[in-house]
C-alpha positions as CSV (number, residue, x, y, z in Angstrom):
1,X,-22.3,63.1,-12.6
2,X,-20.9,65.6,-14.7
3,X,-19.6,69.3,-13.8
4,X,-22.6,70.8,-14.8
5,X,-25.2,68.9,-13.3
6,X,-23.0,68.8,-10.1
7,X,-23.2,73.0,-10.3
8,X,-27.0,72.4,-11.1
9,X,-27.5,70.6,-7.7
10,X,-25.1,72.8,-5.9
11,X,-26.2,75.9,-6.7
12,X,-29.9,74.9,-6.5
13,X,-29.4,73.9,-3.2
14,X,-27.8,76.9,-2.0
15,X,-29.7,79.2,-3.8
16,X,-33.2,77.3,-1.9
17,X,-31.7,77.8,1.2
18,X,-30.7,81.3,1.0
19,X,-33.9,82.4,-0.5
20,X,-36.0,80.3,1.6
21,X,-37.5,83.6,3.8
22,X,-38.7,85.5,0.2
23,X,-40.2,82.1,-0.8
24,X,-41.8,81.7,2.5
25,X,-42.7,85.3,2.2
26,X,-43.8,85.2,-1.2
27,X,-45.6,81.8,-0.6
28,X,-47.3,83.1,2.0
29,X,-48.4,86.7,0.3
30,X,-49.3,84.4,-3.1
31,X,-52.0,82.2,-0.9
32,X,-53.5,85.4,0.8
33,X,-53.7,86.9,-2.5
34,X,-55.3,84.2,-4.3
35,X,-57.3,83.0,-2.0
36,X,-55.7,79.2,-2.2
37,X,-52.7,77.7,-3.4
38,X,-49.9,80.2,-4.5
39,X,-48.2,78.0,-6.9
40,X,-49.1,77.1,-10.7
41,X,-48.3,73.7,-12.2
42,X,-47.6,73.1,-15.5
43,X,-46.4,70.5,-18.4
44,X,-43.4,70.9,-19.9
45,X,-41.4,68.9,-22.1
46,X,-37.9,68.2,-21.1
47,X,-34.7,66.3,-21.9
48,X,-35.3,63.1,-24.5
49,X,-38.7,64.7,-24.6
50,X,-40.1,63.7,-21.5
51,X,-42.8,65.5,-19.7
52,X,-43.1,67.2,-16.0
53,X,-44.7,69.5,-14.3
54,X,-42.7,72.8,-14.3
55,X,-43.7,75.1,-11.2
56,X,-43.8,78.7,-10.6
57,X,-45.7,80.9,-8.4
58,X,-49.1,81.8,-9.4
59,X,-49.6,85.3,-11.5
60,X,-52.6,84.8,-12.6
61,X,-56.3,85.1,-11.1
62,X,-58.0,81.7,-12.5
63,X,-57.2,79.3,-15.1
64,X,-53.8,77.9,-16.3
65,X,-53.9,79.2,-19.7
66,X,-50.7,81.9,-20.0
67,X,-53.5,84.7,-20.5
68,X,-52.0,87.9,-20.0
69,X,-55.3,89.9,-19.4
70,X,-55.8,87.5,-16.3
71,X,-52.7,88.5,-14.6
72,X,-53.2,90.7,-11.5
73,X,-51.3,93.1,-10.2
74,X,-49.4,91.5,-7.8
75,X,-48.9,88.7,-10.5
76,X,-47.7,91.6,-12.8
77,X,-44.9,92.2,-10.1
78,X,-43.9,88.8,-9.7
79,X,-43.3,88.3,-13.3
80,X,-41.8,91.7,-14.0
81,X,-39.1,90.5,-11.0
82,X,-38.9,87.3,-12.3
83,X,-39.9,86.0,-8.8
84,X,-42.5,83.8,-10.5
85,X,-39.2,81.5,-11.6
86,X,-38.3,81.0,-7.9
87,X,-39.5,77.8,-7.6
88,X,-37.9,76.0,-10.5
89,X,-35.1,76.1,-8.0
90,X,-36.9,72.7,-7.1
91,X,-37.0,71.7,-11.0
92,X,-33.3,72.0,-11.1
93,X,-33.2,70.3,-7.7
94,X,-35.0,67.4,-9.2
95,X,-33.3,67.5,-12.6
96,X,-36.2,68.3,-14.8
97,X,-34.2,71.4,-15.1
98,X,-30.6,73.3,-15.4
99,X,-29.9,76.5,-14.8
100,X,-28.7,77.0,-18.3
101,X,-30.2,75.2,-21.4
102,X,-33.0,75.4,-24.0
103,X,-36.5,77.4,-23.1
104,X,-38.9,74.2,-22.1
105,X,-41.2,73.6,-24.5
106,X,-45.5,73.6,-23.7
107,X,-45.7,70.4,-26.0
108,X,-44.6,68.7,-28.6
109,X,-46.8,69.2,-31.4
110,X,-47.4,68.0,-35.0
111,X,-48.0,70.1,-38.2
112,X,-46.8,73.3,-39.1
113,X,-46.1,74.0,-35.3
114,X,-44.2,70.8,-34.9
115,X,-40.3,71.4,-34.1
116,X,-38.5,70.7,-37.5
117,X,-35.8,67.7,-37.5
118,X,-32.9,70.2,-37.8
119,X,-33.9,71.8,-33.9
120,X,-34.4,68.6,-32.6
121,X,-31.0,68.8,-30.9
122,X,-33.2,70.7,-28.2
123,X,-34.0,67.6,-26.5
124,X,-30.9,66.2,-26.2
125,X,-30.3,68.7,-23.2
126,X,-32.5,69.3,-19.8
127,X,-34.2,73.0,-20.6
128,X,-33.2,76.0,-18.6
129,X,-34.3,78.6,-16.4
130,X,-32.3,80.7,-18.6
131,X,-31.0,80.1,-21.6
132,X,-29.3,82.0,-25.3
133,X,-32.4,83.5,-26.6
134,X,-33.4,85.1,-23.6
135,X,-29.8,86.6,-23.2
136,X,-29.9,87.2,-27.0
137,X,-33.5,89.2,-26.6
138,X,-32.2,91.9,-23.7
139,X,-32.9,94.6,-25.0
140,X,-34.5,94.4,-28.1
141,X,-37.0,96.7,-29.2
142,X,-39.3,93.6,-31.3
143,X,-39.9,90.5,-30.1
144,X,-37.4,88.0,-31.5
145,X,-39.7,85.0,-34.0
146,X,-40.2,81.7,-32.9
147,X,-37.5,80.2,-35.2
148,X,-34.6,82.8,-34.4
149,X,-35.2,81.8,-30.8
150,X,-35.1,77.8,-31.7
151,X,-32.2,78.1,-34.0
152,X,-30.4,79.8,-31.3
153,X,-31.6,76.9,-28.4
154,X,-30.8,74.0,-30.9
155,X,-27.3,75.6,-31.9
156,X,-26.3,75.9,-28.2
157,X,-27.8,71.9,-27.4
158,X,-25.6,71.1,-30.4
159,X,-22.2,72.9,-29.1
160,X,-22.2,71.1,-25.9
161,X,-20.8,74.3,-23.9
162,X,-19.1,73.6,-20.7
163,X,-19.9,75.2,-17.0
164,X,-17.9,78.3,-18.1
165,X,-20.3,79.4,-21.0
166,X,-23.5,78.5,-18.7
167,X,-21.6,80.9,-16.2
168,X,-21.7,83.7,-18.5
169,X,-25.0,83.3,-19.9
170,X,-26.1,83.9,-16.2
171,X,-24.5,86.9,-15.4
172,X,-25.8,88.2,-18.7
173,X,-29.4,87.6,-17.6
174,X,-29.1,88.8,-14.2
175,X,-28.8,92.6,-14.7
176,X,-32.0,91.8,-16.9
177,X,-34.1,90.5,-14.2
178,X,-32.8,93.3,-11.5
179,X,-33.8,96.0,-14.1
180,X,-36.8,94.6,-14.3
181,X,-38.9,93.1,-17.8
182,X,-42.4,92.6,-19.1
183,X,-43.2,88.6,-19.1
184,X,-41.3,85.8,-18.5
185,X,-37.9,87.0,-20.2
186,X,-37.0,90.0,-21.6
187,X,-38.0,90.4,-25.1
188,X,-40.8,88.0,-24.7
189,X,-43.5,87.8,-27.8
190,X,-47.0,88.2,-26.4
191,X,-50.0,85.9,-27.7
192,X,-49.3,83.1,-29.7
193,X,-45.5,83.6,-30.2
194,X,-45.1,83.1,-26.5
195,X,-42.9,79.7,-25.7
């Protein structure tokens, strides 16, 4: 096990049990609010391009298509707080996920939306809950295109960086996520450029 999977599990694990009353809490408020189960499931594509189910808590009033118009208010305040991510604490847990690596992709897909050979380097590495695009897009005032944001994922699967980098990457994103953010991440495209 290497030092950053063994900071994965740690901090996962710590971080679950620390946080377990606000997941409890929000668990509890999500299934009162939506009438049923308050978590969403969804596939992702991960390290050597293997699938899993990515899970969050559920923002949005019926379907599982990433439809802004359907998210409700109290869905609007879990993603602006960036409590929807909670539970890919468990993700990390399982190792489908790190705290720090590329943005997991919906799908791999073919044609002109297909990821081109040179940002393959993107599945080399599990994806992250966080990651160098979404620190690169605090605070900008347009949302950043689809192949600034792979270029800057495949450049940091490429580099390799060690626990320190990952480190700093975090604590860039955290005064994000306290301050608050439309969407997923700050500086996230709407529509069709989501991820």
């Amino acid at each position: 096990m290497n030092l950053k999977r063994a900071f994965d599990i740690s901090a996962a694990m710590a971080g679950a049990a620390l946080l377990s009353p606000l997941f409890v809490a929000l668990a509890a408020g999500g299934a009162l609010h939506f009438r049923g189960n308050p978590f969403h499931l969804t596939h992702r594509v991960g390290k050597d391009g293997q699938s899993f189910q990515m899970i969050k808590f559920k923002s949005m009033v019926d379907g599982d298509q990433d439809d802004d118009s359907r998210t409700s208010g109290y869905g609007r305040f879990l993603r602006s707080t960036a409590l929807d991510e909670l539970p890919q604490i468990f993700n990390i847990i399982k190792g489908d996920m790190s705290f720090v690596g590329p943005r997991p992709r919906e799908q791999i897909v073919s044609g002109d939306d297909a990821i081109p050979d040179s940002h393959k380097d993107i599945l080399a590495v599990r994806p992250g809950l966080t990651g160098p695009w979404q620190v690169a897009a605090i605070g900008l005032k347009t949302p950043m295109s689809p192949n600034r944001r792979l270029d800057l994922d495949a450049a940091y699967a490429r580099s390799q960086p060690g626990l320190g980098t990952d480190l700093k990457l975090i604590m860039k994103t955290i005064p994000a996520f306290i301050k608050g953010h439309d969407g997923e991440y700050p500086g996230k495209p709407k529509g069709p450029l989501a991820p």
